[in-house]
MIDOVO-340532 format. One record per residue (C-alpha): residue number from 1; residue in one letter; chain; y, z, x. Coordinates in nm, 4 decimals. Each point is the difference from the previous one (the first is absolute). Example, Ala and Ser with C-alpha at 12.3 -4.5 7.8 and 13.67 -1.06 7.14 Angstrom:
<recs>
> 1|A|A|-0.4500|0.7800|1.2300
> 2|S|A|0.3440|-0.0660|0.1370
</recs>
This chain:
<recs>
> 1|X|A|4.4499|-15.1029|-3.2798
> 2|X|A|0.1067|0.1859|-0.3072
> 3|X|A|-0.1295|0.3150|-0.1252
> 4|X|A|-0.1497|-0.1392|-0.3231
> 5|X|A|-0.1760|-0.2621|0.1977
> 6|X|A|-0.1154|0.2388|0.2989
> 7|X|A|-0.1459|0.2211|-0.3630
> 8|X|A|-0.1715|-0.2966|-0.1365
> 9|X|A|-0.1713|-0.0799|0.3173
> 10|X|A|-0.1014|0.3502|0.0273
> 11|X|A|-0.1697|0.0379|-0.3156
> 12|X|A|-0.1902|-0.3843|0.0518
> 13|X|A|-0.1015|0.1465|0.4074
> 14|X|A|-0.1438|0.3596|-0.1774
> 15|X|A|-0.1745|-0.2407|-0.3006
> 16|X|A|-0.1649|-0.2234|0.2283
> 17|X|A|-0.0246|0.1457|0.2940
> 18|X|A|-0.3739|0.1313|-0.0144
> 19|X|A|-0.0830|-0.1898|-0.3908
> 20|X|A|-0.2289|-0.3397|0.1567
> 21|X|A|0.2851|-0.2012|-0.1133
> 22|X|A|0.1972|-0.0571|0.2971
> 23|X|A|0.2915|0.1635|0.0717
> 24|X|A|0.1949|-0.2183|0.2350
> 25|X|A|-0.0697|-0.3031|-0.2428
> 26|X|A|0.1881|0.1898|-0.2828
> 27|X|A|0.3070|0.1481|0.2171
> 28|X|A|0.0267|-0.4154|0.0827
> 29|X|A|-0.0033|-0.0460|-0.3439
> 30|X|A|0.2679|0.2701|-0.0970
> 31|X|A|0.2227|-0.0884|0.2933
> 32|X|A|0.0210|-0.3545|-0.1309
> 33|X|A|0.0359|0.0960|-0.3068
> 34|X|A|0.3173|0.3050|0.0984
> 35|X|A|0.1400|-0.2580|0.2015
> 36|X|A|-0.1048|0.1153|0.4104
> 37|X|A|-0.0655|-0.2848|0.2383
> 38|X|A|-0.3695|0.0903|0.0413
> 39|X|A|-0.0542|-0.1348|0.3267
> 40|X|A|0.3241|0.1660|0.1217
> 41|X|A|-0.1676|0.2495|0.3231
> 42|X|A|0.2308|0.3229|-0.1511
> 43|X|A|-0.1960|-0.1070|-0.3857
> 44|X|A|-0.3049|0.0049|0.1483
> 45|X|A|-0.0081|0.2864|0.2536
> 46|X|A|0.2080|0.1876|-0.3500
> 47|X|A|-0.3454|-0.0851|-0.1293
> 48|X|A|-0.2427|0.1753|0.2216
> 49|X|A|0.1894|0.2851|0.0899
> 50|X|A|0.0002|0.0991|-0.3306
> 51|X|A|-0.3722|0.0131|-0.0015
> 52|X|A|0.0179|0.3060|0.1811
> 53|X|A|0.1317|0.1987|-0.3405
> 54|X|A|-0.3604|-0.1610|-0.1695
> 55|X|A|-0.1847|0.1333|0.3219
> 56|X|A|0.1693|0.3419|0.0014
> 57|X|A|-0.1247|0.0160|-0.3451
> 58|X|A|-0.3883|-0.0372|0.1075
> 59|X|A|0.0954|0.2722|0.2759
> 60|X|A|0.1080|0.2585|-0.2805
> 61|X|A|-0.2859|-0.0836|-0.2307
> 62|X|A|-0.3131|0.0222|0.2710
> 63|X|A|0.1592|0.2291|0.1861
> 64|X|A|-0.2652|0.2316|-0.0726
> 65|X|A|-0.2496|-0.2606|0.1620
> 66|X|A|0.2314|-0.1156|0.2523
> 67|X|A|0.0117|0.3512|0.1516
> 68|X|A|-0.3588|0.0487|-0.0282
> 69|X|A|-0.0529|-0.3019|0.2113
> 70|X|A|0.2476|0.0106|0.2891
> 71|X|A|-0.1266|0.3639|0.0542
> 72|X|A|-0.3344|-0.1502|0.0163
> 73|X|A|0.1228|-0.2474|0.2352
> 74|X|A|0.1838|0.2172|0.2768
> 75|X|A|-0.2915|0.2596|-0.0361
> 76|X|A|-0.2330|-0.2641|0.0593
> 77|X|A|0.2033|-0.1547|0.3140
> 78|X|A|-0.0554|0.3479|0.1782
> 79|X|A|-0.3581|0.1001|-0.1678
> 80|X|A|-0.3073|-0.1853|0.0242
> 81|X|A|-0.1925|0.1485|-0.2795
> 82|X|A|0.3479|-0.0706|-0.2766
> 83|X|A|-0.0866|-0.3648|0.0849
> 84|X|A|-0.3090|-0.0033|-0.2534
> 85|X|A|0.2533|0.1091|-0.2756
> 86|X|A|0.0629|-0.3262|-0.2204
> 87|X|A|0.4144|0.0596|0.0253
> 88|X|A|-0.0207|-0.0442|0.3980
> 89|X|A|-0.1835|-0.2966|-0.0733
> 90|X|A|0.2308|-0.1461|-0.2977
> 91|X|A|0.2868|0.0205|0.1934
> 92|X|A|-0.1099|-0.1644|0.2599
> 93|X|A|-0.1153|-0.2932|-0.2546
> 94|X|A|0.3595|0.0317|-0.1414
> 95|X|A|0.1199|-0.0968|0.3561
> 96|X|A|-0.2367|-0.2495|0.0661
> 97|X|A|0.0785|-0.1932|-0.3396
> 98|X|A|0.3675|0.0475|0.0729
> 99|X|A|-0.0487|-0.2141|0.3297
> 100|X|A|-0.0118|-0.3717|-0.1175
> 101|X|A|0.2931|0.0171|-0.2505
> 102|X|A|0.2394|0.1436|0.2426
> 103|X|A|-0.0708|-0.2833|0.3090
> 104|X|A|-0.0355|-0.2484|-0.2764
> 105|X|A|0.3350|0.0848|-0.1283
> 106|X|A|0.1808|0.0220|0.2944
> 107|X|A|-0.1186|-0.3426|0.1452
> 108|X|A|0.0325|-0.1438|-0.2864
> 109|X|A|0.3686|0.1343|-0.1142
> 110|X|A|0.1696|-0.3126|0.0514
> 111|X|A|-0.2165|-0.1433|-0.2553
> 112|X|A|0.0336|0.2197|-0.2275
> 113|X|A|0.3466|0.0847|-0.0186
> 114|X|A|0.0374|-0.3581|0.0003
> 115|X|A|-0.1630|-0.2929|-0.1855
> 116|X|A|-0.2892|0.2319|-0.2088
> 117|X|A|0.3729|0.1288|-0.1610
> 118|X|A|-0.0003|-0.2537|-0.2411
> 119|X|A|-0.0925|0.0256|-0.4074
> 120|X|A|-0.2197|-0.2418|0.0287
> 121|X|A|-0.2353|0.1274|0.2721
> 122|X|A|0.0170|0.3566|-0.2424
> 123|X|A|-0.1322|-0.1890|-0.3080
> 124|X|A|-0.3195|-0.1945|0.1390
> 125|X|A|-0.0898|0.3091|0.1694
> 126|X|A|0.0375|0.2207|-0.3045
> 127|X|A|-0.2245|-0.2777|-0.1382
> 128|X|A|-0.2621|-0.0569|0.2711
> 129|X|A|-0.0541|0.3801|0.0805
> 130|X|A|-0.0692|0.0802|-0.3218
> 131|X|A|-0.3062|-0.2033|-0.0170
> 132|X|A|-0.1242|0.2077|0.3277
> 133|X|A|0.0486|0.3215|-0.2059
> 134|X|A|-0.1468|-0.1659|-0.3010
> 135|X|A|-0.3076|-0.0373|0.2240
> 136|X|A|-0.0006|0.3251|0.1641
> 137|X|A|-0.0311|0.1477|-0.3437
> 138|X|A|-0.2783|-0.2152|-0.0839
> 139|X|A|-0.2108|0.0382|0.3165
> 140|X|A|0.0194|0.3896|0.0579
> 141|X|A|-0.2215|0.2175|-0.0576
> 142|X|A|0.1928|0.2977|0.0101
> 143|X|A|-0.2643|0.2400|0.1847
> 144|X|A|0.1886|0.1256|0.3013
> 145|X|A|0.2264|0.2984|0.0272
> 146|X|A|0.2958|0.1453|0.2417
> 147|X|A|-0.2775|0.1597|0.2047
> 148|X|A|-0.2100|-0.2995|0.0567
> 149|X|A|0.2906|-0.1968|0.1657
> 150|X|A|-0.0704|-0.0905|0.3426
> 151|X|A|0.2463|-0.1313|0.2486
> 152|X|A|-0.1431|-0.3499|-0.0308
> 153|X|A|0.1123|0.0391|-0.3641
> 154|X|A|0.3997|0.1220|0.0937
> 155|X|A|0.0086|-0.3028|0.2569
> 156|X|A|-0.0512|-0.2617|-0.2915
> 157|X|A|0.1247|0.0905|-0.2644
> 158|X|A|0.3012|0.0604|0.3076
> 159|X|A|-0.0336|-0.3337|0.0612
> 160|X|A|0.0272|-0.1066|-0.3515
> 161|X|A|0.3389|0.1649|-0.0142
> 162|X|A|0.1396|-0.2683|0.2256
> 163|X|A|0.0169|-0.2359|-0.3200
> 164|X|A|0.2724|0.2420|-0.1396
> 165|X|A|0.2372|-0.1009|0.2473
> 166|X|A|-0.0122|-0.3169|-0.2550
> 167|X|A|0.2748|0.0771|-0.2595
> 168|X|A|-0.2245|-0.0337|-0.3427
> 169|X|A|-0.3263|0.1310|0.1660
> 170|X|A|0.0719|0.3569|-0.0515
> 171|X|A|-0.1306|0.2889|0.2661
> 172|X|A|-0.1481|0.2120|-0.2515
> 173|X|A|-0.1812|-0.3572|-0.1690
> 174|X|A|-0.1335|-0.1097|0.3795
> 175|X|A|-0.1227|0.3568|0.1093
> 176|X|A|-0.1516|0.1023|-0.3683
> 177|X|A|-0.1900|-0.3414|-0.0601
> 178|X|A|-0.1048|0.0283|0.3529
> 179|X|A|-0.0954|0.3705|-0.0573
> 180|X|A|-0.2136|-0.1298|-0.3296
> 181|X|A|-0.1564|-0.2703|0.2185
> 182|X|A|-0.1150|0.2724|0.2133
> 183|X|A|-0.1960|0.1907|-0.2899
> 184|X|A|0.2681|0.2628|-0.0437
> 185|X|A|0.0536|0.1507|-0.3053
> 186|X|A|0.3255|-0.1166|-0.1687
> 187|X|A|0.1820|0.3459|0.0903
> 188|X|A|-0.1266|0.0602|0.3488
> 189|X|A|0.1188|-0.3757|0.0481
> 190|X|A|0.3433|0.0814|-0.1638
> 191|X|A|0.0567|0.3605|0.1799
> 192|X|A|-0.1055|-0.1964|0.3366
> 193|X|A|0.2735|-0.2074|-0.0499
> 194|X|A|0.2820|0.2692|-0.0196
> 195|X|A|-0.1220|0.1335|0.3099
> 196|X|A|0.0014|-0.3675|0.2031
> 197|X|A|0.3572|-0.0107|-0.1531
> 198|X|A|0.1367|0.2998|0.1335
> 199|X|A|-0.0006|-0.1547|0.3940
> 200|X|A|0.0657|-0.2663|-0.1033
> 201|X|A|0.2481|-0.0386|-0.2124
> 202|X|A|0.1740|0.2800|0.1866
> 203|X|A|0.0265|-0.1780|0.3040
> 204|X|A|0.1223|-0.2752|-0.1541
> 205|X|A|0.2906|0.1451|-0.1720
> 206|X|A|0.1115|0.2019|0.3373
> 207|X|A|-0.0144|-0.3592|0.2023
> 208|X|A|0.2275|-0.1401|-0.2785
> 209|X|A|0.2462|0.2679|-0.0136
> 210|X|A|0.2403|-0.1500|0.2458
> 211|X|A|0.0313|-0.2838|-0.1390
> 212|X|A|0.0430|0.1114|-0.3505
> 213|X|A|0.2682|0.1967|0.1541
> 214|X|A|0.1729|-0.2611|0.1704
> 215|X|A|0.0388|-0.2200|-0.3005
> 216|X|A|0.2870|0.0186|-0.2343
> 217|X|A|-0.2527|0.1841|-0.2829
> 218|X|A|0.1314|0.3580|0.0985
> 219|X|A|-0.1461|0.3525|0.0479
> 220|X|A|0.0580|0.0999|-0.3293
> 221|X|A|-0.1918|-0.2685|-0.1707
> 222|X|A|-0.2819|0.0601|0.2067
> 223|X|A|-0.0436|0.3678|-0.0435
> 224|X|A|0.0470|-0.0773|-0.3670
> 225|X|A|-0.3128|-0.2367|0.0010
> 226|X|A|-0.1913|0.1894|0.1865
> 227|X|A|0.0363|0.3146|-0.2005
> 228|X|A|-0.0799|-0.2138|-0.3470
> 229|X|A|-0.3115|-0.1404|0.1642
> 230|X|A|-0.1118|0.3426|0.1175
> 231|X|A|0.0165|0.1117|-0.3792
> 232|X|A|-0.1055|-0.3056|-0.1784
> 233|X|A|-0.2798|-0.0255|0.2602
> 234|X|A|-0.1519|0.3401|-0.0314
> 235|X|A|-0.0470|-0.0478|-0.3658
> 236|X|A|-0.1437|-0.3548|0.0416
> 237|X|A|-0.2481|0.1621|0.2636
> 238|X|A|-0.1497|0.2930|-0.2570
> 239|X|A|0.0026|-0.2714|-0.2847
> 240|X|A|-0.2208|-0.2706|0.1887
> 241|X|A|-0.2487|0.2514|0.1361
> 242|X|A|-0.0554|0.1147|-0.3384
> 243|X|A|-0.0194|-0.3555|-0.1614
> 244|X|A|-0.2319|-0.1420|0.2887
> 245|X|A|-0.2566|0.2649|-0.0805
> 246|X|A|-0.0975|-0.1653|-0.3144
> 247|X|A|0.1689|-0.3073|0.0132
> 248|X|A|-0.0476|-0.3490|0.1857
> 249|X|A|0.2585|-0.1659|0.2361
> 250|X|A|-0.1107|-0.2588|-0.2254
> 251|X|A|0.3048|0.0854|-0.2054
> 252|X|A|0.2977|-0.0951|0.2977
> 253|X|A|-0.2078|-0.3417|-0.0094
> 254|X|A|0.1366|-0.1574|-0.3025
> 255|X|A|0.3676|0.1525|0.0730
> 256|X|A|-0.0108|-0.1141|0.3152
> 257|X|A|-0.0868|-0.3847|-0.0369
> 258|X|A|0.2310|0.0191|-0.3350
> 259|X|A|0.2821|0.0997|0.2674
> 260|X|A|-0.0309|-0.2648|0.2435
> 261|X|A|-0.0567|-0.2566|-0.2672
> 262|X|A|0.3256|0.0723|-0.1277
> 263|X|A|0.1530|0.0181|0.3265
> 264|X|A|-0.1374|-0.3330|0.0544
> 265|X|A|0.1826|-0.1328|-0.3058
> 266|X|A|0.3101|0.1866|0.0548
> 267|X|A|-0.0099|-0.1589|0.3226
> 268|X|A|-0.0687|-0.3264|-0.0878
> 269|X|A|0.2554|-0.0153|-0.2834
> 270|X|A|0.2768|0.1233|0.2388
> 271|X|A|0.0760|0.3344|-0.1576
> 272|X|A|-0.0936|0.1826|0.3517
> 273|X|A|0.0451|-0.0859|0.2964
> 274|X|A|-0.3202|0.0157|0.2458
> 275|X|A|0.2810|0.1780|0.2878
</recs>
């Protein structure tokens, strides 16, 4: 991998990474389009490790609340009477969320490393999703905030983050529409997200890292991605909390299905190539 490619990528991973748009369905798209096998194992593991500069990002900007709850949580462990404080209790819904992606993704990591690589599969479920977060829009009521979650809520909307391992669903589009379903306001929904992201998508860039490494991509390229996610990322996190607190998802819909349409036609007309 080149530098200018490994800069590119980095830039469409911080973008993406945490908009409801799908990140792993654009870096397909850009790797086609640069010229990287996308269904090479080095292209795709390059691909998730540098998800970890996007999560180090939400580490630096909630750090503030990140400390505040693991304190919570270790004083808790040793102190009955810290367990009524609502951190102890949102960490441990932060765990229990975090549960169902990580067995579904390592089951299922044949899969999806495999035939769900493909340009096609990213365009009908750019398409398809967006009519769930159409619908999550339109049903919610909005009501709920961070400190009415329960765990019940964490384990669904948990469970609902299993789609993303679809390139084209999008994490952040399965676990905010699921959030909205729920009766969550639009920002609790969105800042519940980042945190069932950060196990999540760190574990999953740590399990790749050997194979990225082994491939022919190169340590330098990686670093390089990583670091341009980690920038582009940060800004992309402080922009969409600030948009989604007077603004609808509504507005990824119509990008969204434009994308995969034209995908579908790009596809179809043999200018890409669905592998």
């Amino acid at each position: 991998m080149e530098i200018w490619q490994a800069i590119i990528l980095g830039i469409v991973e911080g973008l993406t990474e945490f908009l409801p748009v799908s990140s792993t369905g654009h870096l397909t798209i850009v790797e086609e389009l640069i010229g990287l096998k996308v269904n090479d194992p080095a292209v795709t593991a390059y691909t998730v490790v540098i998800q970890i500069g996007a999560i180090a990002a939400v580490f630096v900007y909630f750090w503030k609340d990140i400390s505040r709850i693991s304190v919570a949580f270790f004083k808790g462990v040793f102190n009955k009477e810290e367990r009524q404080n609502f951190d102890y209790r949102f960490a441990w819904y932060i765990i229990i969320g975090s549960i169902p992606v990580g067995i579904v993704g390592f089951l299922g990591k044949p899969i999806i490393k495999g035939p769900l690589r493909s340009l096609w599969v990213v365009a009908a479920a750019l398409i398809l999703w967006s009519f769930v977060m159409w619908f999550a829009e339109h049903a919610a009521t909005m009501q709920r905030r961070e400190r009415d979650l329960t765990w019940k809520d964490t384990l669904i909307i948990g469970l609902a983050q299993c789609f993303s391992l679809i390139p084209g669903v999008s994490r952040s589009g399965a676990t905010i529409s699921m959030g909205l379903l729920r009766d969550l306001d639009r920002v609790t929904a969105t800042r519940l997200s980042f945190f069932l992201g950060i196990p999540a998508l760190t574990a999953a860039g740590l399990y790749e890292l050997k194979d990225a490494f082994e491939g022919d991509i190169g340590v330098v390229p990686i670093l390089v991605g990583t670091v341009v996610s980690f920038g582009v990322a940060y800004a992309s996190v402080a922009w969409l909390l600030k948009f989604v607190s007077g603004h609808s998802i509504k507005a990824f819909v119509w990008y969204r299905i434009g994308l995969g349409v034209l995908i579908m036609v790009l596809l179809g007309t043999g200018v890409l190539q669905a592998t």
